[in-house]
KOLLUM-67643 format. One record per atom (N, C-alpha, C): x negated, y negated, z negated; atom name; residue number from 1. Coordinates in nm, 2 decimals, always signed. Layout:
residues N
     east    north       up    a     k
        X        Y        Z   CA   NUM
...
end
This chain:
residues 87
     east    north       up    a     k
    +2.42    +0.75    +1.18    N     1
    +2.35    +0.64    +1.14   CA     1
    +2.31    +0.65    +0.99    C     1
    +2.42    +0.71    +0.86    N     2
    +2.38    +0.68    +0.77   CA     2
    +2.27    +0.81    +0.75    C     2
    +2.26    +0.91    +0.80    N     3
    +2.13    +1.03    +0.77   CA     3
    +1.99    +0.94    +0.83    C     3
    +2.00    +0.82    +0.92    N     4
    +1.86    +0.82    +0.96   CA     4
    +1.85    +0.73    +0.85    C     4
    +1.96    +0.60    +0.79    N     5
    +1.86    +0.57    +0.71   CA     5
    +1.86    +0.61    +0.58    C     5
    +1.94    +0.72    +0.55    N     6
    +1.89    +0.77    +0.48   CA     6
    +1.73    +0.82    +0.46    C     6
    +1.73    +0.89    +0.57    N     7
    +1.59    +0.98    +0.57   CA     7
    +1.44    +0.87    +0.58    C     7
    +1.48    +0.73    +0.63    N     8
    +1.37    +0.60    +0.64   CA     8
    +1.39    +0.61    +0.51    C     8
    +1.45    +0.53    +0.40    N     9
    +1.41    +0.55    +0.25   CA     9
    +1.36    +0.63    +0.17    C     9
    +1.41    +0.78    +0.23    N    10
    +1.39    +0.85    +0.10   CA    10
    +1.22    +0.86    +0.18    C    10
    +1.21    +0.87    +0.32    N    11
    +1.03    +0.84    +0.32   CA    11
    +0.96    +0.74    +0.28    C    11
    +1.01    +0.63    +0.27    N    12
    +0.93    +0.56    +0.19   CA    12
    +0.90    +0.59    +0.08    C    12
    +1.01    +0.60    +0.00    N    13
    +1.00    +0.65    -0.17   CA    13
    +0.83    +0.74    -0.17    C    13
    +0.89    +0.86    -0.06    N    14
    +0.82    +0.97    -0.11   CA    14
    +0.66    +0.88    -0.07    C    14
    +0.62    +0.80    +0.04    N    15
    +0.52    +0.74    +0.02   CA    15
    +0.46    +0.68    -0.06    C    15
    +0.54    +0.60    -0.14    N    16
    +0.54    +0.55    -0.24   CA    16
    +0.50    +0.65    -0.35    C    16
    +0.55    +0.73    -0.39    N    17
    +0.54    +0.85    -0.49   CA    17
    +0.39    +0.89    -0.50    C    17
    +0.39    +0.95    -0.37    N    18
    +0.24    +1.02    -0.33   CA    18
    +0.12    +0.92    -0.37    C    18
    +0.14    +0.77    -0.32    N    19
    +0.06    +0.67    -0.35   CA    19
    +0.01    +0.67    -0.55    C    19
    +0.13    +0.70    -0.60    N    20
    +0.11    +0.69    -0.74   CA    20
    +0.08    +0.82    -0.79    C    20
    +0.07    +0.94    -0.76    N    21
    +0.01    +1.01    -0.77   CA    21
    -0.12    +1.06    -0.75    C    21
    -0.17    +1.00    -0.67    N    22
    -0.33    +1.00    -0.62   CA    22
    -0.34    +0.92    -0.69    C    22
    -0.32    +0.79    -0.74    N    23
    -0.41    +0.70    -0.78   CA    23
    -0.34    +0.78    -1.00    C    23
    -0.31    +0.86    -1.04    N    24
    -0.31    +0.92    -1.11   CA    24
    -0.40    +1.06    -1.17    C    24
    -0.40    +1.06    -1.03    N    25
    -0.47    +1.19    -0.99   CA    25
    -0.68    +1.11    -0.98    C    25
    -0.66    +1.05    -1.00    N    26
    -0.78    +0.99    -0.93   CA    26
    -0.88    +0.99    -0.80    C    26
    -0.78    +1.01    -0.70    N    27
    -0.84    +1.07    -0.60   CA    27
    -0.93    +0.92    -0.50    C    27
    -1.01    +0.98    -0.44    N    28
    -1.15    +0.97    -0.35   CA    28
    -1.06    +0.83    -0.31    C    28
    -1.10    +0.70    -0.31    N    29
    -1.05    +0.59    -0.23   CA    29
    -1.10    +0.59    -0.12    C    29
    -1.26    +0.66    -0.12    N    30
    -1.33    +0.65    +0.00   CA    30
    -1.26    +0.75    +0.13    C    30
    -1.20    +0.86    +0.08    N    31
    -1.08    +0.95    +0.15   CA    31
    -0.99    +0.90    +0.27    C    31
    -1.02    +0.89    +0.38    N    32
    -0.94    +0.81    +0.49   CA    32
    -0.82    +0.82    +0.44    C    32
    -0.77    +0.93    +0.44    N    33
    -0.59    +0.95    +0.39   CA    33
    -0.56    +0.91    +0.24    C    33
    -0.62    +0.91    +0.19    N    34
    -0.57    +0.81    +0.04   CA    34
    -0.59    +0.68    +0.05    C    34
    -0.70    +0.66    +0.14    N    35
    -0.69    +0.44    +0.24   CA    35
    -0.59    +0.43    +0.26    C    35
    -0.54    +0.51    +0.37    N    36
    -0.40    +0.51    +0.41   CA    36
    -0.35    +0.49    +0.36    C    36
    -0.25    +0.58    +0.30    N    37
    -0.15    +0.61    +0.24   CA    37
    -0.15    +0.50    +0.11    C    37
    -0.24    +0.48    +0.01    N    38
    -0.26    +0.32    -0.04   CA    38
    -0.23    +0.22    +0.04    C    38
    -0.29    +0.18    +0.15    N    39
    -0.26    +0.10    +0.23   CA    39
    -0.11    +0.05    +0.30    C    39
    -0.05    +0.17    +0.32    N    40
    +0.08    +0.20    +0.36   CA    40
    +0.21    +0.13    +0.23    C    40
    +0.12    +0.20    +0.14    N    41
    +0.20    +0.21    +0.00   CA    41
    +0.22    +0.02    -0.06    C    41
    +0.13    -0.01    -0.03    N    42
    +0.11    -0.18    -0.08   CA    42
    +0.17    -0.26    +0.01    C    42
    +0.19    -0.21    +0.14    N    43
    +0.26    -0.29    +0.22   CA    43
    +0.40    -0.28    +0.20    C    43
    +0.44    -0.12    +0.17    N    44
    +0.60    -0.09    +0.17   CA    44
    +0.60    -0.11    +0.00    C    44
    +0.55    -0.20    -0.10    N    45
    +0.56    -0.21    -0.24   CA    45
    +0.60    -0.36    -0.23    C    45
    +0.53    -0.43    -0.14    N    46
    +0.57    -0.63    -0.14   CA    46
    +0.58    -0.68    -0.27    C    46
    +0.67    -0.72    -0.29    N    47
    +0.65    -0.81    -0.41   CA    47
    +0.67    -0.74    -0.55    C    47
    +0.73    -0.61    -0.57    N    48
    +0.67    -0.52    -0.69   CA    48
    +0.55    -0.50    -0.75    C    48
    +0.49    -0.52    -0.61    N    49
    +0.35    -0.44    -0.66   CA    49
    +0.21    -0.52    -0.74    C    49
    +0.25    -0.63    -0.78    N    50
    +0.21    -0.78    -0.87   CA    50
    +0.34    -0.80    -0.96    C    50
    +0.45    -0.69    -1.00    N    51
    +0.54    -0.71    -1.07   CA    51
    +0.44    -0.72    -1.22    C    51
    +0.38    -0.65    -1.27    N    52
    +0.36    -0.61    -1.39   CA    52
    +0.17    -0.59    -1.35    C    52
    +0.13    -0.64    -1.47    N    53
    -0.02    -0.65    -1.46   CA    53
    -0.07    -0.61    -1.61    C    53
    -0.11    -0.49    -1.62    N    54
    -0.16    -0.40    -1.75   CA    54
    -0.29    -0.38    -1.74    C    54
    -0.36    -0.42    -1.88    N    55
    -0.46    -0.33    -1.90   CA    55
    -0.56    -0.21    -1.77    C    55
    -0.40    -0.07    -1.82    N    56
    -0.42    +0.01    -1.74   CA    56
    -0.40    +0.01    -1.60    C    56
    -0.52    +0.07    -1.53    N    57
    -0.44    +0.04    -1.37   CA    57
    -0.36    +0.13    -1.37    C    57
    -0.37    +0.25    -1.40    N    58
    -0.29    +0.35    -1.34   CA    58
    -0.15    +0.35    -1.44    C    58
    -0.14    +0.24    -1.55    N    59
    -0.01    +0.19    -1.54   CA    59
    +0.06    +0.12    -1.46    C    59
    +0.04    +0.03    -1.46    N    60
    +0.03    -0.07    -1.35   CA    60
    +0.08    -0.02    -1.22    C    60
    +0.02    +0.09    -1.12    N    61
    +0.07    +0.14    -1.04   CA    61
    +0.17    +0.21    -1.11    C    61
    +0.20    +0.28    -1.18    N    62
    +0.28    +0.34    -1.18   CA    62
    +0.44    +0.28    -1.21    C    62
    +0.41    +0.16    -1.28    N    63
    +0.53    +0.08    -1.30   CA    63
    +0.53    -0.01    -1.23    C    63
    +0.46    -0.05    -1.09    N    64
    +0.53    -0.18    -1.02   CA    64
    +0.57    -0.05    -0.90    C    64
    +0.50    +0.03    -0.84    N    65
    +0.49    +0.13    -0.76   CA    65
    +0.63    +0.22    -0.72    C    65
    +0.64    +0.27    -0.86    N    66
    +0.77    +0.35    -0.86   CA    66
    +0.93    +0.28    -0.90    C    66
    +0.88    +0.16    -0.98    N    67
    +0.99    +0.06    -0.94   CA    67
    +1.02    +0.04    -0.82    C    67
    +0.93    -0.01    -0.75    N    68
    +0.98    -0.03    -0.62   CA    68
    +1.02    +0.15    -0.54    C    68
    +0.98    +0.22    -0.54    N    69
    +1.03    +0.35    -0.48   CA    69
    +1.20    +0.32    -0.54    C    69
    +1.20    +0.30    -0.68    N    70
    +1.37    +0.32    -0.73   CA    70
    +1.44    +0.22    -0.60    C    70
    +1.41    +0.11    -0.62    N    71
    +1.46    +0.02    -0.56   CA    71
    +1.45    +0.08    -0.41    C    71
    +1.41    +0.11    -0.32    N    72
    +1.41    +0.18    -0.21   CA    72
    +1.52    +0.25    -0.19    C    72
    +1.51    +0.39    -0.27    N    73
    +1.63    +0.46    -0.28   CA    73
    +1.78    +0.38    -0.33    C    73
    +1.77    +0.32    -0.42    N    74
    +1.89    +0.24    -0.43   CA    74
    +1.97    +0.13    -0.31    C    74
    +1.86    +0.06    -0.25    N    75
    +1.89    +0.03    -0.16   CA    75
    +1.97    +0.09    -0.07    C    75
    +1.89    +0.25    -0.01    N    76
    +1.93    +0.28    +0.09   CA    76
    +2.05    +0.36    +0.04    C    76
    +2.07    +0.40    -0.05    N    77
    +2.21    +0.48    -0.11   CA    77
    +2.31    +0.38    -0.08    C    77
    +2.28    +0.23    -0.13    N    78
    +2.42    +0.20    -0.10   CA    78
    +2.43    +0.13    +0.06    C    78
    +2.33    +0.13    +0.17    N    79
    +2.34    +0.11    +0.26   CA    79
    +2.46    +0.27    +0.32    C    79
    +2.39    +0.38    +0.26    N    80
    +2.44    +0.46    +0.32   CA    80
    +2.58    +0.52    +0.27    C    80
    +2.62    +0.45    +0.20    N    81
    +2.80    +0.45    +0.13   CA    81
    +2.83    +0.33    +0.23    C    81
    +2.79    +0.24    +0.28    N    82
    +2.84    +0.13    +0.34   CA    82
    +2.88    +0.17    +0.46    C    82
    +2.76    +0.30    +0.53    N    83
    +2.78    +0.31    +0.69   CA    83
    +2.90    +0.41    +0.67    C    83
    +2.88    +0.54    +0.58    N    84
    +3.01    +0.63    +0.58   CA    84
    +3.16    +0.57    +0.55    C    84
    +3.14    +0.43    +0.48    N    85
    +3.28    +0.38    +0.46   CA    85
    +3.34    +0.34    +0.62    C    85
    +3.25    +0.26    +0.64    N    86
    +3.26    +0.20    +0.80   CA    86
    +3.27    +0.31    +0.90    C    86
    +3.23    +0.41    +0.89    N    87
    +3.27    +0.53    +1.01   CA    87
    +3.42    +0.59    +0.98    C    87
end
């Protein structure tokens, strides 16, 4: 149990990651798979992702975005100390 959820967070993160790197990268919005994966990303960001409102956007993503990725992985690290304790 604790490898799957491990491996659900660290895919988010990496969603999350990829999301801030395209929009870094300045890639094609018009791009079905950067819709996506944006799309995906703003859903799995919630309430981070109106954390911080700058100037720059591509601040902005990158510091409500990857905040929330930390927080992801943090999460799931100590879910996954919780399940190995309990096993």
């Amino acid at each position: 149990m604790a490898r799957f959820v491990s491996a659900v967070f660290a895919v988010i993160a990496v969603i999350l990651t990829v999301h801030i790197v395209l929009v870094l990268a300045d890639a094609s919005t018009t791009s079905t798979i950067v819709k996506d994966i944006g799309d995906v990303a703003a859903k799995l960001a919630w309430g981070f992702k109106s954390l911080f409102s700058l100037d720059s956007v591509k601040l902005t993503v990158f510091l409500n975005y990857g905040l929330a990725a930390l927080a992801y992985l943090l999460v799931g690290g100590v879910l996954v100390r919780l399940f190995r304790r309990a096993a």
